[in-house]
N, C-alpha and C positions, 0 to 999 in steps of 0.2 A: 911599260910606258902607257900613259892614260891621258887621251885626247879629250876636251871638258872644252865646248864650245859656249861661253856665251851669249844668247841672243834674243833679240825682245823686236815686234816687227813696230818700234816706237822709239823717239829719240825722249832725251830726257828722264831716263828712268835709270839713270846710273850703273851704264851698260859695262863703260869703258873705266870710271872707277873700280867697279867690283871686281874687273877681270885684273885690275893691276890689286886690290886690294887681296882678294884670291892668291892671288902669283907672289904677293911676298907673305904673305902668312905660310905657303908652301914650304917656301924657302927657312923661313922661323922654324917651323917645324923640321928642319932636316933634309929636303926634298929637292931636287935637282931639276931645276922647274927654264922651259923657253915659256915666252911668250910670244904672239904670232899678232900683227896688227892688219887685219885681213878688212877696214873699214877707209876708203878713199879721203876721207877727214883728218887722219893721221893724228888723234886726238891720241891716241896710247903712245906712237912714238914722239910726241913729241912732252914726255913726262919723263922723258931722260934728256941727262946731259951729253955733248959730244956725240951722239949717233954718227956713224960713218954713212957715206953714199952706199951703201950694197943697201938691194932692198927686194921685196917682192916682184915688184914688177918685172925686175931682171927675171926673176922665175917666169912667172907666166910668161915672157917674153920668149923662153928658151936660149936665156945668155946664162944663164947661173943654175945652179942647185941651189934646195934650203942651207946646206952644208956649207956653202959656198959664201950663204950671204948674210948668214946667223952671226951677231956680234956681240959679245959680255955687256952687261950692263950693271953686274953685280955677283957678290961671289955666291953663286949655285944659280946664277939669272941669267938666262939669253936672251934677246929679242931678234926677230924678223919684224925690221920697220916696213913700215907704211912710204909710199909719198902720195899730192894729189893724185897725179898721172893714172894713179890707178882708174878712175872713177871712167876716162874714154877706152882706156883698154880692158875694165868688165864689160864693156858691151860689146868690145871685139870676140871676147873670148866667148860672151855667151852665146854666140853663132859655130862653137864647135861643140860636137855633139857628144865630147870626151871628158870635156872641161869639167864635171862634177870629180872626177875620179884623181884630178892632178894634184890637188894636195896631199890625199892620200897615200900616191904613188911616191912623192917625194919624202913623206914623211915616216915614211918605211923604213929608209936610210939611215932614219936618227934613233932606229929604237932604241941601243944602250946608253945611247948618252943623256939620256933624262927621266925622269920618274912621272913627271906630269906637264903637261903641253895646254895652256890657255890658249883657246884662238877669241881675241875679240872680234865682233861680225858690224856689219855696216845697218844701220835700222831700217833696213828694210828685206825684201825676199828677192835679189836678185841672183844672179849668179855667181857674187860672190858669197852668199850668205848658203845656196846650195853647194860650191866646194868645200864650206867650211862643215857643213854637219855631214856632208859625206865622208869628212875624215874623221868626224868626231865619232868618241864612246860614248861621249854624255855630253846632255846639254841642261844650263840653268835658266832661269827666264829671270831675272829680275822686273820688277812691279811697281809703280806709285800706287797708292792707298785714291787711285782716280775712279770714279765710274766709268769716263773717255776708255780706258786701259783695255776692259775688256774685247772690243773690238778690234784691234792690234793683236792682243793677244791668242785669241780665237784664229786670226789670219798665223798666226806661229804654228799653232798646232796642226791648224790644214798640212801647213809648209813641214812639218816633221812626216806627218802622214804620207804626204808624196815619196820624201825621200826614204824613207822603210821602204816602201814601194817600190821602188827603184833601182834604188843604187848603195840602201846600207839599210839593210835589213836590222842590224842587233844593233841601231841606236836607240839611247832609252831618253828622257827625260826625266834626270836624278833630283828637279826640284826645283819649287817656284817660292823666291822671296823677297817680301817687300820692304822696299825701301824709303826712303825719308818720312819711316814709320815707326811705333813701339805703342806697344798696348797701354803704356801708362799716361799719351798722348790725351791733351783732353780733345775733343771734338768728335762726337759722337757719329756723324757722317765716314769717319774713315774706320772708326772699327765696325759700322755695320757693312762695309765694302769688304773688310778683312773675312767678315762674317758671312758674306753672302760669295766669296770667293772661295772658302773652304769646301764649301757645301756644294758648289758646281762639280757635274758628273765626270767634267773631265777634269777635275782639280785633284779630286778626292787622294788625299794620301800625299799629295805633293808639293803643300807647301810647308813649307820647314819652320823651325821651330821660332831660329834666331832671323828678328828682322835686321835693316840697318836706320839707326837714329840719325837726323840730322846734327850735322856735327861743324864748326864752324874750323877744326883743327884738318879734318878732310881736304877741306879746299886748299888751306894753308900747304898742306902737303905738299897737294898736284902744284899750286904754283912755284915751290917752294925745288921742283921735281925729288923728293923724297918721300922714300916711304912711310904711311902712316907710323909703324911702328918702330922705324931712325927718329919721325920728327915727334910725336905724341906716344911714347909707348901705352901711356896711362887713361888715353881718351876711351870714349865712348867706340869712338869710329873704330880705334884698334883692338881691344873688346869683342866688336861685333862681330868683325869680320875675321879676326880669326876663330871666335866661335863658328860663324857659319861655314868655315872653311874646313872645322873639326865635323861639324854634321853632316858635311857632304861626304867626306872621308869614311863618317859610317853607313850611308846610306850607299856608297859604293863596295865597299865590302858584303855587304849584305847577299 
């Protein structure tokens, strides 16, 4: 089982698409995939239909297990939802000096029952966004093609630095890629952004191949709560991302 954290310390950069686009391309491919909505926004659960009341917060609460509050949402798809609530009860928890370790703890429980584990993270560095790379193996950053970006960005990688430091030595960072982007774009401002972000020291080697194009069948989707590849198997969007889903795959075997 492969825990693949999501996270960008910036909204708007197609955090919580990618983690759902990710999670069913997993799924397309064979793969027995939860997803985890670890963001107070509840922008991931609320892209399925019928979600039941069990949810995170009972976790953190210590009313439930993950096991307990995991519910299908598709055949080889689980989610652990979100609700608001979450957003005054991260600040309770982040006054316990444990709380980085507790999703990990619980997510111990589920080793055989999945093959890859998406957590989507909240855009920013609190302490939910620390529980969640403390349980993660990997983490991806998704990107706009912005100059604003880097500055967010740079605060992520502090934020990974700590947590090595700390509390999860062997997480890596398997890959930075940008979105509402593609080389063949005219405007020469965002490939030289593409260009001057390869070449950063701490970039070098880590952004991946496949970007994701703006795609107007994407939104369709999420509104639509269908996966890209039920609702457009033929688009652009579903194309991309399970390309990018296929390059992460090799980049973690590696």
């Amino acid at each position: 089982m492969k825990v693949i954290a999501i996270a960008q310390h910036k909204g708007g950069v197609g955090k919580t698409t990618s983690a759902l686009g990710i999670g069913h391309s997993l799924v397309l491919l064979g793969h027995r995939v939860l997803l985890i909505d670890c963001d107070p926004q509840s922008n991931l659960t609320s892209t399925f239909t019928n979600v039941q009341a069990p949810n995170l917060c009972m976790v953190l609460r210590g009313e439930a297990t993950l096991a307990e509050v995991m519910q299908p949402v598709g055949d080889n798809l689980s989610l652990i939802a979100s609700r608001p609530e979450l957003s005054p009860l991260e600040r309770m928890i982040g006054a316990d000096a444990t709380h980085p370790n507790l999703l990990r703890r619980q997510l111990a429980g589920l080793q055989d029952q999945f093959d890859y584990i998406i957590i989507d993270t909240p855009p920013s560095m609190g302490p939910m966004t620390v529980m969640s790379l403390t349980a993660a193996h990997y983490v991806l950053a998704p990107m706009r093609p912005d100059p604003f970006a880097f500055a967010g960005f740079y605060k992520l990688l502090d934020m990974l630095e700590a947590v090595r430091d700390n509390f999860n030595q062997a997480l890596e960072l398997k890959g930075i890629f940008l979105t509402q982007y593609h080389p063949s774009y005219r405007g020469q401002v965002y490939h030289d952004f593409a260009a001057e972000l390869a070449q950063q020291p701490r970039v070098k080697g880590l952004l991946t191949d496949t970007s994701i194009r703006i795609n107007a069948k994407l939104v369709e989707a999420v509104a639509l709560k269908k996966s890209i590849h039920a609702h457009a198997p033929e688009s652009n969007s579903a194309h991309d991302y399970l390309a990018l889903t296929q390059e992460l795959l090799t980049r973690i075997a590696q």
